[in-house]
C-alpha positions as CSV (number, residue, x, y, z in Angstrom):
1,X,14.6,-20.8,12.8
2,X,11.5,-19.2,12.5
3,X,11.0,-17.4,8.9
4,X,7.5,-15.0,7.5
5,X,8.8,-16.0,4.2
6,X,9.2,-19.6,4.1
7,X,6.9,-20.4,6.7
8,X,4.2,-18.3,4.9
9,X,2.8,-20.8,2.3
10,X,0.6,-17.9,0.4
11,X,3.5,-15.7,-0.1
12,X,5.8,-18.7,-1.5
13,X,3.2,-19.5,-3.7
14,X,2.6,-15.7,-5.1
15,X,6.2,-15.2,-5.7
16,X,6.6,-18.9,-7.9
17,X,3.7,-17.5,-9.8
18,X,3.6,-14.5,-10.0
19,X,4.8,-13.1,-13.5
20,X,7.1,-10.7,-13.3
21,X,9.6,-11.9,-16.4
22,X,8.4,-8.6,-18.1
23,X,8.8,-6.4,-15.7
24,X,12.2,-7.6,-15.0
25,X,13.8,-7.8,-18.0
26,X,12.7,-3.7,-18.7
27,X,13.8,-2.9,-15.5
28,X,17.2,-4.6,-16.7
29,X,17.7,-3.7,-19.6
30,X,17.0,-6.8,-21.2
31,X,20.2,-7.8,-18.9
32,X,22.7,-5.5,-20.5
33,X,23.1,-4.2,-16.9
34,X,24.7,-7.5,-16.0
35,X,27.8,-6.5,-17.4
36,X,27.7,-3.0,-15.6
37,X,27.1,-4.0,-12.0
38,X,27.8,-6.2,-9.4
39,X,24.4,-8.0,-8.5
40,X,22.7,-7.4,-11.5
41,X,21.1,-10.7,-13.0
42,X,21.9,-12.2,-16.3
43,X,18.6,-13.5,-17.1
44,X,15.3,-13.9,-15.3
45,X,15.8,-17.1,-13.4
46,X,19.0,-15.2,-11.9
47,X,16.6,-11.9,-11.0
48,X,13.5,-14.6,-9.2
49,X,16.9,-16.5,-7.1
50,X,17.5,-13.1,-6.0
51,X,13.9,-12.2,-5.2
52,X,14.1,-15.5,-3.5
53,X,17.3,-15.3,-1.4
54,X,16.7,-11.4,-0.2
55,X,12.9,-12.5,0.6
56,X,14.3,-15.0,2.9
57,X,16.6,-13.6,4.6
58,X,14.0,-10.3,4.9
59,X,11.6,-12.9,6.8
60,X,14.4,-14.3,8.8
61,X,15.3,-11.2,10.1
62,X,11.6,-10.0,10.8
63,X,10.5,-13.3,12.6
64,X,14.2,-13.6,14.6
65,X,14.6,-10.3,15.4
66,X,11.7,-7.5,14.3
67,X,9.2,-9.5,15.3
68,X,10.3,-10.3,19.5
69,X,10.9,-6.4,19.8
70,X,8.0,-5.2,18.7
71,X,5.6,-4.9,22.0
72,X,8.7,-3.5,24.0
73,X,9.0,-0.6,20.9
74,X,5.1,-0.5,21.2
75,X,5.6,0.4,25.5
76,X,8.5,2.4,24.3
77,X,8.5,4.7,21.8
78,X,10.5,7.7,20.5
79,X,11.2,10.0,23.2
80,X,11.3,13.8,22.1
81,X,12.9,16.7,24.2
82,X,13.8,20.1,23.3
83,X,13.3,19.6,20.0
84,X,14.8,16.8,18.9
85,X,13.3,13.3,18.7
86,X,15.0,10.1,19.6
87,X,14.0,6.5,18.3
88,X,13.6,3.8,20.7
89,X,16.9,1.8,20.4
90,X,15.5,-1.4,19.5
91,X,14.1,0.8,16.5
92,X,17.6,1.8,15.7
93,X,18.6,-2.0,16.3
94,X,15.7,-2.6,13.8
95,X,17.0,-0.4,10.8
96,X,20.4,-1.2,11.4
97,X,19.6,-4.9,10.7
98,X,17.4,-4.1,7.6
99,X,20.2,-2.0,6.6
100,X,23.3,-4.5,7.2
101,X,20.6,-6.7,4.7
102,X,21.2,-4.4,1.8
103,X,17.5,-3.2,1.3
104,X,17.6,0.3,2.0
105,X,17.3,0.9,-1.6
106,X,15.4,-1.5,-2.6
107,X,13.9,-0.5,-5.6
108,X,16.7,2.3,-6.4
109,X,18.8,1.4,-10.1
110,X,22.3,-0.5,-9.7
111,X,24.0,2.7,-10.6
112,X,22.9,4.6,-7.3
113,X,23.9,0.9,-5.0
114,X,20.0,-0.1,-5.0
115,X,18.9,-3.6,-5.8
116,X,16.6,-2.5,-9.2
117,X,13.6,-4.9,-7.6
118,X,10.4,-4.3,-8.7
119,X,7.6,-2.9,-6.7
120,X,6.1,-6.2,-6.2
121,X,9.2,-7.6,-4.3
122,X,9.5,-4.6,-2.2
123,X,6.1,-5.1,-1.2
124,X,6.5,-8.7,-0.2
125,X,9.2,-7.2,2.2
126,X,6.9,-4.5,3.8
127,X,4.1,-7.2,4.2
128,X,6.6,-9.2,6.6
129,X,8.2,-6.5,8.3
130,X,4.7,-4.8,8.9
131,X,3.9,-8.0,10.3
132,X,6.9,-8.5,12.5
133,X,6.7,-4.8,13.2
134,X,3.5,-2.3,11.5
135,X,5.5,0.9,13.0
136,X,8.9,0.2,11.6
137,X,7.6,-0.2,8.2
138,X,6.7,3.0,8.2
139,X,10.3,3.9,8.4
140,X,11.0,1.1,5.6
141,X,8.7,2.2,3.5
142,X,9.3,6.2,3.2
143,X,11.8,4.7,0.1
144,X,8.8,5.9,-1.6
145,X,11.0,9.4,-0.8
146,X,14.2,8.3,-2.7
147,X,11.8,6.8,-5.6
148,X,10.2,9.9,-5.9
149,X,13.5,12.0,-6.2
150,X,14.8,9.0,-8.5
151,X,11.6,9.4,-11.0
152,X,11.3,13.6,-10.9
153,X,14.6,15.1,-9.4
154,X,17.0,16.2,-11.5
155,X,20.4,14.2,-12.4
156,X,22.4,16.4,-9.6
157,X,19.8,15.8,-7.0
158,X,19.7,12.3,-8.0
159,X,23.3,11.8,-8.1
160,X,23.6,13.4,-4.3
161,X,20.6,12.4,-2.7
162,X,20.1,8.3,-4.1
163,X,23.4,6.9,-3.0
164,X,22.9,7.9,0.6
165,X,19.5,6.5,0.6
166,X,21.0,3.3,-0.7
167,X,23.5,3.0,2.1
168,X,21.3,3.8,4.9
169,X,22.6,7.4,5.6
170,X,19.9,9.3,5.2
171,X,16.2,8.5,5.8
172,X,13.2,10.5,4.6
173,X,10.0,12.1,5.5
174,X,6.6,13.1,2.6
175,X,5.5,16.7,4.4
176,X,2.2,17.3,2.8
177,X,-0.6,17.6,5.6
178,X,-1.3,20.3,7.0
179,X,-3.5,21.4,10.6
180,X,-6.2,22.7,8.1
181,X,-5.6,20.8,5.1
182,X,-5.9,17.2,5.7
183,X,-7.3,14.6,2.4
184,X,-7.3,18.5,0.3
185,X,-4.5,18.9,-0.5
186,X,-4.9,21.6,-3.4
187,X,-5.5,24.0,0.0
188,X,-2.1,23.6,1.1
189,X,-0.7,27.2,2.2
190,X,2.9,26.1,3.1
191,X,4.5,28.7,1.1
192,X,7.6,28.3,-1.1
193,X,9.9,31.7,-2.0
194,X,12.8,33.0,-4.0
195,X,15.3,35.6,-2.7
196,X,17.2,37.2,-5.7
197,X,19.9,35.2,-6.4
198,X,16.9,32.2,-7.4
199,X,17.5,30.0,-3.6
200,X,13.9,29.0,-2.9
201,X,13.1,28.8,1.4
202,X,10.2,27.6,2.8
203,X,7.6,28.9,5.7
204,X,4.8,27.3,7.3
205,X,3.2,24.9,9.3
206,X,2.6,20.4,8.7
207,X,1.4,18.2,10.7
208,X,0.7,14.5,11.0
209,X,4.2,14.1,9.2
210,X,5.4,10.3,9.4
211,X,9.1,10.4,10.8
212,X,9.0,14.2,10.7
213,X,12.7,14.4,12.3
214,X,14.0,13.0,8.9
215,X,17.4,14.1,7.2
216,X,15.6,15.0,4.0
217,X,12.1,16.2,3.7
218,X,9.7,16.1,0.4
219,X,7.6,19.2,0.8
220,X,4.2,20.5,-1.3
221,X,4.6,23.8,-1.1
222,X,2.9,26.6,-2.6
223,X,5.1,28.4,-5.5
224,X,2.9,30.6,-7.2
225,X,1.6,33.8,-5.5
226,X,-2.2,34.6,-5.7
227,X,-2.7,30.9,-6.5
228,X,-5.6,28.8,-3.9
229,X,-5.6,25.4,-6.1
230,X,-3.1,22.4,-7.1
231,X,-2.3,24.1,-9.9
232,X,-0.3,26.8,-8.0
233,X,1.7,24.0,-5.7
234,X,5.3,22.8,-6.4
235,X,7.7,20.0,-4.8
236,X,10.9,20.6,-2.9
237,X,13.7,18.8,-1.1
238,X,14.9,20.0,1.7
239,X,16.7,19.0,4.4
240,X,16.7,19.1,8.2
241,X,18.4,22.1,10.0
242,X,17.8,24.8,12.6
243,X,15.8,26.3,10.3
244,X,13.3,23.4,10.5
245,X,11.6,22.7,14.1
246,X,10.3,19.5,15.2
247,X,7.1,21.4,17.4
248,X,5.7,18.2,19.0
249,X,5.1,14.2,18.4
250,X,1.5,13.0,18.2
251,X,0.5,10.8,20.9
252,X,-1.3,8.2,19.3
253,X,-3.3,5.4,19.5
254,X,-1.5,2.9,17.7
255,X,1.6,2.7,15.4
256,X,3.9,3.6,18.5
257,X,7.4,3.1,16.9
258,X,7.3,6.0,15.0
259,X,7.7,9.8,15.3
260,X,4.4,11.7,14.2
261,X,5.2,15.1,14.2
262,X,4.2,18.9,14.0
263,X,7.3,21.2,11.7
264,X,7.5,24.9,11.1
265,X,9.7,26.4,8.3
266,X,11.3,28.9,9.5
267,X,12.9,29.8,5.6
268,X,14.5,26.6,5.4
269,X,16.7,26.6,2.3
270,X,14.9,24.1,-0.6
271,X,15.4,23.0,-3.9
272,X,12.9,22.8,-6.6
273,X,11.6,18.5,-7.4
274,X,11.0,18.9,-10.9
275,X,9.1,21.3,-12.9
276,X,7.0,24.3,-10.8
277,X,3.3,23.8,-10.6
278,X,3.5,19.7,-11.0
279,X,3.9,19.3,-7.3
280,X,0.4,18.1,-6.6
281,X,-0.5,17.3,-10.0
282,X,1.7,14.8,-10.6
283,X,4.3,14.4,-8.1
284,X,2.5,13.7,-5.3
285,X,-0.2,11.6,-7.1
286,X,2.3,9.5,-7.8
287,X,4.0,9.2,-4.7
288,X,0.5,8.8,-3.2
289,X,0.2,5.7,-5.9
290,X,2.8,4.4,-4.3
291,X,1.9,4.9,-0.9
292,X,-1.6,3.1,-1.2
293,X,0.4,-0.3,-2.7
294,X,2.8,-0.1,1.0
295,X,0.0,0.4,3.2
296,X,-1.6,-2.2,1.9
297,X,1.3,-4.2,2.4
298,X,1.4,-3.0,6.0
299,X,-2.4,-3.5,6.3
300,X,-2.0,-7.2,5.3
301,X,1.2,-7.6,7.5
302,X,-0.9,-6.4,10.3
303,X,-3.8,-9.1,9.6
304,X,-1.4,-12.0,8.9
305,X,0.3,-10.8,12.5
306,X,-3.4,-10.9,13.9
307,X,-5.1,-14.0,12.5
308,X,-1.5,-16.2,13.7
309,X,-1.9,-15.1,16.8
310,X,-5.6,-16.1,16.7
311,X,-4.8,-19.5,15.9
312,X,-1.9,-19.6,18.3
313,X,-4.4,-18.5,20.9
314,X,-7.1,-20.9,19.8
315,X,-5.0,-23.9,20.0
316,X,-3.7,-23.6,23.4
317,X,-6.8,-22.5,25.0
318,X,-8.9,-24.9,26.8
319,X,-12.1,-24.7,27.6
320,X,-14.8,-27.7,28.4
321,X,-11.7,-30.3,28.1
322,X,-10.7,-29.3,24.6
323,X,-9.3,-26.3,22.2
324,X,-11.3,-23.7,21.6
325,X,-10.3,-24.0,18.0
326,X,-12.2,-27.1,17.8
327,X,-15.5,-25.4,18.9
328,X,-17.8,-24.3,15.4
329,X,-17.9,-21.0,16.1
330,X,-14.3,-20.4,16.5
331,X,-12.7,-22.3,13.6
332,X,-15.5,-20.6,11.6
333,X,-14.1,-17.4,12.3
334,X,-10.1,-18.4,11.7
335,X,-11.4,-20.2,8.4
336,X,-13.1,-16.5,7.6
337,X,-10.0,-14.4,8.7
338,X,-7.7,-16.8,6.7
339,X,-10.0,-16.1,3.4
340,X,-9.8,-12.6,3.7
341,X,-6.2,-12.7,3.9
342,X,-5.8,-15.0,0.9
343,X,-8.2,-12.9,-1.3
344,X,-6.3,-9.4,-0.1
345,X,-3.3,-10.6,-0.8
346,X,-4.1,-11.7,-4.4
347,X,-5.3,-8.5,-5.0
348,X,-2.8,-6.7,-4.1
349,X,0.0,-8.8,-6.2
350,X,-2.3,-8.2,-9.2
351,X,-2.0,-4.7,-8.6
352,X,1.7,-4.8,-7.8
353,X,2.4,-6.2,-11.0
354,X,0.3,-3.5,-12.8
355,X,2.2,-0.8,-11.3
356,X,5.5,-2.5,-12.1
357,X,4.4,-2.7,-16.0
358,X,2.8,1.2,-15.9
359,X,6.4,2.0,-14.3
360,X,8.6,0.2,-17.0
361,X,6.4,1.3,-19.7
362,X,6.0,5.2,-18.6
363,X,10.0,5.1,-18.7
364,X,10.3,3.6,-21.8
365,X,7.8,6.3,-23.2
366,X,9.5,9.5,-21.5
367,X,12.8,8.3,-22.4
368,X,12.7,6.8,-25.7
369,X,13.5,9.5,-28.6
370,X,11.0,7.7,-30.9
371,X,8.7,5.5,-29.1
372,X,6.7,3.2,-30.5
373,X,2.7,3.1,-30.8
374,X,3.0,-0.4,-28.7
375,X,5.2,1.3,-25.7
376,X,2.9,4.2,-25.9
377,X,-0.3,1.7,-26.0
378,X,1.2,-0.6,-22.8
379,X,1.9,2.7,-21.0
380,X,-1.5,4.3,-21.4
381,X,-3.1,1.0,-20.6
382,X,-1.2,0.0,-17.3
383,X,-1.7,3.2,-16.1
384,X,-5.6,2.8,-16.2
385,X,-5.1,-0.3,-15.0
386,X,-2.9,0.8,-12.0
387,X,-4.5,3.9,-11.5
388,X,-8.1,1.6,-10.3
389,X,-6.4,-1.2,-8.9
390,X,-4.4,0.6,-6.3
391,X,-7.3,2.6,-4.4
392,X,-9.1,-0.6,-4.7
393,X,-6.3,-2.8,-3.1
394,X,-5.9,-0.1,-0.4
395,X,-9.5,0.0,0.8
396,X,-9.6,-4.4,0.7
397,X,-6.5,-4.4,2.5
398,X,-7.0,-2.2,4.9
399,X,-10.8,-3.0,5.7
400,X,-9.6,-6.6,6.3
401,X,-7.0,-5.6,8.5
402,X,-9.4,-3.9,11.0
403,X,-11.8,-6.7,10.8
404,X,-9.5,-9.6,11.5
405,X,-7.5,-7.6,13.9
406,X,-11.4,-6.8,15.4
407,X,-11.8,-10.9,15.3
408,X,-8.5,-11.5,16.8
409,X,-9.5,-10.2,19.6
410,X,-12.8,-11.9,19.7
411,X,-10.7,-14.8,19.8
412,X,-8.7,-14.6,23.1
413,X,-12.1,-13.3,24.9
414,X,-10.9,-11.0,27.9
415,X,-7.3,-11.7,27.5
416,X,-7.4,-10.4,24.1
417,X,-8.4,-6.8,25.8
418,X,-5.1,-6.8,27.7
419,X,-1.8,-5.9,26.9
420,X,-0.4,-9.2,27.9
421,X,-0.8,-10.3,24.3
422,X,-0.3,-8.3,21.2
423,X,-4.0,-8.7,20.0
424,X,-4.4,-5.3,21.2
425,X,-1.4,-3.9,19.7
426,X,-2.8,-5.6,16.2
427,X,-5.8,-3.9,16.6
428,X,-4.6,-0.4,17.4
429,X,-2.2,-0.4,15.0
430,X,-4.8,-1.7,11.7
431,X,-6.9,1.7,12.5
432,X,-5.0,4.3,10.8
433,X,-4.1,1.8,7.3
434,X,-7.7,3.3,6.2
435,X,-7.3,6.5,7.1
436,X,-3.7,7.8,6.1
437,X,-2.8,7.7,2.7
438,X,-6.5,8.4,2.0
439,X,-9.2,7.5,3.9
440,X,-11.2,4.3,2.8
441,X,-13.9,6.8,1.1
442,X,-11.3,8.3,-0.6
443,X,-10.0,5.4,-2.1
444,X,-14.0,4.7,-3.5
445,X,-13.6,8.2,-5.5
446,X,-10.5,7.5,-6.7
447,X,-11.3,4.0,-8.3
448,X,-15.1,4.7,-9.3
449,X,-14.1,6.0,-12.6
450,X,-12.0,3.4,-13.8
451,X,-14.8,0.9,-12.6
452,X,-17.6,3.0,-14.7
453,X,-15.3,3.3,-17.4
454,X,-14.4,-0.6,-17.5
455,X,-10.8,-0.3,-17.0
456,X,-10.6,-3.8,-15.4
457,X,-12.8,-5.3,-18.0
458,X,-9.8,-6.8,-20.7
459,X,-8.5,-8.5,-17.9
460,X,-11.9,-10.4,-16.1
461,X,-11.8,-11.4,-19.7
462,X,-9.1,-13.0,-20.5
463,X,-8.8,-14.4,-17.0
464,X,-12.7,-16.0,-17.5
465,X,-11.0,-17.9,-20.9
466,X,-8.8,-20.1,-19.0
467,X,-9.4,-24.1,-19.4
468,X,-11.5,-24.4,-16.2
469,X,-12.9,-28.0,-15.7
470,X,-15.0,-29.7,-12.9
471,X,-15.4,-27.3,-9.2
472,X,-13.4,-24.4,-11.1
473,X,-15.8,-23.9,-14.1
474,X,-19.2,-24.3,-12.0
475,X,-17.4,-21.3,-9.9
476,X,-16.0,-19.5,-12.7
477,X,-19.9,-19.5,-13.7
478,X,-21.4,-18.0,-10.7
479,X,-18.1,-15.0,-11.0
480,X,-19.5,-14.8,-14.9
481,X,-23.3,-14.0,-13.7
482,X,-21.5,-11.8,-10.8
483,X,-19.8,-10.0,-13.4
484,X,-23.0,-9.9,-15.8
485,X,-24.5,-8.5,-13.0
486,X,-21.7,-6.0,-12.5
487,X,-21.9,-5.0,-16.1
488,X,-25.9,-4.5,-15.8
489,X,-25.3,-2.2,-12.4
490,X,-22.7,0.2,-14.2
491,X,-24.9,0.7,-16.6
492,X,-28.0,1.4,-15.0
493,X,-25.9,4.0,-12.7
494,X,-24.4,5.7,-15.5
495,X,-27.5,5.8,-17.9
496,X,-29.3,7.6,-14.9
497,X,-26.8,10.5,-15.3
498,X,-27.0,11.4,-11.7
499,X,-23.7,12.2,-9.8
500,X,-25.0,12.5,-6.9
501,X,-26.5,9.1,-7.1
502,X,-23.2,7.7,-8.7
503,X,-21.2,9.3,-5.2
504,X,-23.3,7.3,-3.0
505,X,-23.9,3.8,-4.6
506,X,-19.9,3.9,-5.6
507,X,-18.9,1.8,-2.7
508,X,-21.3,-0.4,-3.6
509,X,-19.7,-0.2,-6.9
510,X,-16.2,-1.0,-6.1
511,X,-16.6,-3.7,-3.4
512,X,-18.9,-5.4,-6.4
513,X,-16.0,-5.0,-8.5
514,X,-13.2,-6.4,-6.2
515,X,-15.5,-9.5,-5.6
516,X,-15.3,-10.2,-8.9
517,X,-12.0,-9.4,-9.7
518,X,-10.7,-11.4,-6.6
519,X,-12.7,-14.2,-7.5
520,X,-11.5,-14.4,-10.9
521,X,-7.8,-14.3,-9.7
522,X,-8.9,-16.8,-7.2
523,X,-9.8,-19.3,-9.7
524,X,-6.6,-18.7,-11.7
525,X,-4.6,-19.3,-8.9
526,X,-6.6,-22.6,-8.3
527,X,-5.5,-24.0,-11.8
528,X,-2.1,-23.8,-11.0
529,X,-2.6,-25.5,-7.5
530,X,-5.5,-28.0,-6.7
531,X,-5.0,-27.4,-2.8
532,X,-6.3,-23.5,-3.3
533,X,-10.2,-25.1,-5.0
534,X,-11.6,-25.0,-1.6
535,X,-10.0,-21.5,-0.9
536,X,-11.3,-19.8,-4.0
537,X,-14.8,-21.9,-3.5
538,X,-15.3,-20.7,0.2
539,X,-14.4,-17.2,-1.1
540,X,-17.1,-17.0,-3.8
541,X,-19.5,-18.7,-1.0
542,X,-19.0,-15.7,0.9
543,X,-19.0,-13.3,-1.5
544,X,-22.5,-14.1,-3.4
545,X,-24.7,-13.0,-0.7
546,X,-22.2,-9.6,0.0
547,X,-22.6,-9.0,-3.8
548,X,-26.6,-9.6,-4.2
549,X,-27.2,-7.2,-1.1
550,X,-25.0,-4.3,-3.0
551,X,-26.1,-4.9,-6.5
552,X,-30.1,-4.2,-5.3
553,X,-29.0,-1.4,-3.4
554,X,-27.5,-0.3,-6.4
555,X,-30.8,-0.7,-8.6
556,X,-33.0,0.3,-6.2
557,X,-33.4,3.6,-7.8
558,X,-35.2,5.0,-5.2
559,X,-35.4,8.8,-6.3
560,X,-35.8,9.9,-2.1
561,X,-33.3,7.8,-1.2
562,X,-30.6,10.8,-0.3
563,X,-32.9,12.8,1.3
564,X,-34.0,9.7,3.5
565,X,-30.0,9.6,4.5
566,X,-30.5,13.0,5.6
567,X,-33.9,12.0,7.7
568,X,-32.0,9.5,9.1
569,X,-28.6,11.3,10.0
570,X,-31.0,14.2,11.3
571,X,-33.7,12.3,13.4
């Protein structure tokens, strides 16, 4: 049987490797939980079996069954009438298997019926079901709701509210766009109010909200009267009644499986999501975190979808008596499409594992009486780390899935234009992983700081240390003068002390960054493997020539060269 776990060599290899025994035995309570619950492991090796065993059955279940529905949910599509919306049924046939899996909580503690995996797992699951299926993960995915409840709600909510989101009975929906307040969000006018015995209500308009007909809603909402900045915004849970109306469902270009939708609040009865004022602030920054590490799951699902197809294609294509993968310019472009997949997808398990560690370490920190200087230390440093790895993650992963969705197509010719293969579908559906959740320029100003402050530097370090002999340390020397080069850039920028300047080389800036980082992991990852030399040696091939053009953009220096943007844009 078919299997986009097993079969998927890559993903095999970055769960044996990846190290997650820290994470794990935090999460676990250095195993004490063992004797508490059903499920929970009694040591590490028992945690990675069950990493193992629910990853396999997650791919079974996404190449069996996801995966053969997915252009009949594309044609499909929820239906909405008076109101109310109404999933395809092979979407409800979808969730139903996921759920009858056990990983509607996946991430939720054993004392609320979730699995207590870490977010790296989870993340191997919405990679496969994003490639069996990109719309239905954004169903999977909106956990992130029952996480953010779990990290910020109060013991009541959490008591009420997790369980059923472990089981399957409720599902959940982030409202926090609004029709004139898209990427700014400290504009949102939603507003929030108390009647006199303390019940809060909310009125107002979003839109663009992913599975809008939820059961329970995660609103930003404006708390504080007179306030116009994030400062003056709170979170609430709320849940879906006559109050709440479903105006219309986007019709969109890709992503067809699920429900985008228009809601007014008509006073719908709310509660308050922890403390008032920390709804944008902190709340919804850290549910964003969260939501760049899934899309770029989904983004790489998409891409993995695409560049199989591809190969499929290539393979049983003739043309001149022979395969068209055969032909120079064809296997040139699956061996490119393959790279990029490889190089996202070690990114993003780097970063995985960062946000794992920032997670077990902030706990430790908030909940510990007395904590010591080392917890403190390990939580202030994985959440630099996290804080630039995840916006650069999201705009590799989801960059790459547009391009080799864009080459997919290339591939088939004609027939990859028509909706008699699911090319098309691949393409439509990568477009919006680098808009939603922050827009690939977004992502840029949200990792730019960490990359001029050095947050990633400790670990390009102490990954540039490892006992590299023969192919791996003549590459590990060309990443070293990439990095030295890296180093040199930074500094020129931030000695020039011009922020408009910074703004617009800080693309440049990050992509530099990621090639580096990447390549660094890539040569790790060849130590442990001999097969993956030529992989890491075809991906710092590539890369040189992509890094030289940035870094002398970068140190041009050209004092008119904003104004000569504007010549341009205006000519």
């Amino acid at each position: 049987m078919a299997n986009f776990f097993t079969e998927n060599k890559d993903l095999v290899f970055t769960l044996e490797h990846l190290d997650l025994e820290e994470t794990t035995r935090l999460r676990e309570n250095n195993y004490e939980y063992a004797g508490e619950f059903d499920g929970a492991p009694r040591n590490y090796a028992d945690a990675h079996d069950n990493y193992q065993r629910v990853l396999t059955v997650i791919g079974e279940i996404c190449a069996e069954n996801i995966a053969p529905r997915a252009t009949e949910v594309d044609e499909n599509g929820p239906h909405f009438e008076n109101g109310v919306v109404t999933y395809y049924p092979l979407t409800v046939q979808n969730l139903k298997d996921l759920n009858d899996a056990g990983v509607s909580g996946v991430m939720l503690a054993h004392k609320y019926g979730g699995l207590n995996f870490p977010v790296s797992i989870y993340t191997m699951m919405t990679e496969m079901v994003s490639r069996a299926d990109a719309s239905l993960q954004n169903l999977f995915g909106l956990q992130d709701i029952a996480e953010t409840i779990s990290d910020f709600g109060s013991e009541e909510q959490k008591d009420y509210y997790l369980p059923r989101f472990a089981r399957g009975e409720v599902d959940g929906a982030m409202d926090l766009t609004e029709p004139d307040s898209g990427s700014d969000l400290q504009s949102v006018r939603l507003r929030a109010w108390q009647d006199e015995s303390g019940q809060w209500y909310l009125n107002g308009m979003k839109r663009f909200i992913t599975n809008g007909c939820a059961a329970v809603h995660l609103v930003l909402a404006r708390s504080e009267e007179g306030t116009v900045d994030g400062r003056g915004l709170s979170m609430f849970i709320c849940e879906a009644g006559p109050q709440l109306v479903v105006r219309r469902i986007e019709n969109k270009l890709g992503i067809h499986g699920v429900a985008t939708a228009e809601l007014q609040y008509n006073d719908v009865p709310a509660q308050l999501c922890g403390q008032r004022r920390r709804g944008l602030t902190k709340y919804v920054m850290s549910l964003m975190n969260g939501a760049r590490v899934a899309i770029s799951g989904q983004a790489l699902g998409i891409a993995e979808a695409a560049f199989h197809e591809a190969r499929k294609y290539a393979e049983e294509r003739k043309q001149f008596k022979k395969s068209i993968d055969k032909f120079p310019p064809v296997y040139e472009m699956l061996t490119r499409m393959k790279i990029k997949i490889l190089a996202t997808r070690t990114l993003l398990y780097e970063t995985t594992r960062a946000v794992d560690l920032r997670g077990v370490y902030e706990k430790l920190a908030e909940n510990t009486e007395n904590p010591s200087p080392e917890i403190r230390q390990q939580a202030k440093y994985w959440s630099r780390v996290a804080a630039v790895l995840t916006p650069m993650s999201k705009a590799l992963s989801t960059e790459v899935a547009n391009q080799v969705a864009y080459d997919a197509i290339q591939i088939h010719g004609g027939t990859g234009f028509m909706r008699d293969f699911p090319a098309e579908r691949f393409y439509r559906d990568a477009r919006i992983t680098n808009i939603y959740e922050g827009t690939t320029q977004l992502q840029v100003v949200a990792a730019i700081g960490g990359v001029m402050q050095r947050h990633n530097d400790e670990r390009i370090r102490e990954l540039m240390k490892l006992p590299y002999e023969g192919t791996l340390e003549r590459l590990r020397h060309k990443v070293v003068a990439l990095y030295e080069k890296q180093l040199k850039a930074v500094e020129y920028v931030a000695e020039r002390k011009d922020a408009e300047y910074q703004n617009l080389v800080a693309r440049c800036l990050v992509e530099m960054e990621t090639m580096v980082l990447v390549g660094i992991l890539m040569l790790r990852d060849a130590l442990k493997c001999t097969e993956r030399e030529v992989l890491v040696e075809r991906y710092i091939i590539d890369s040189e020539p992509q890094f030289e053009e940035r870094y002398l953009r970068v140190l041009s220096g050209d004092l008119t060269m904003i104004d000569k943007h504007r010549e341009i844009i205006d000519y």
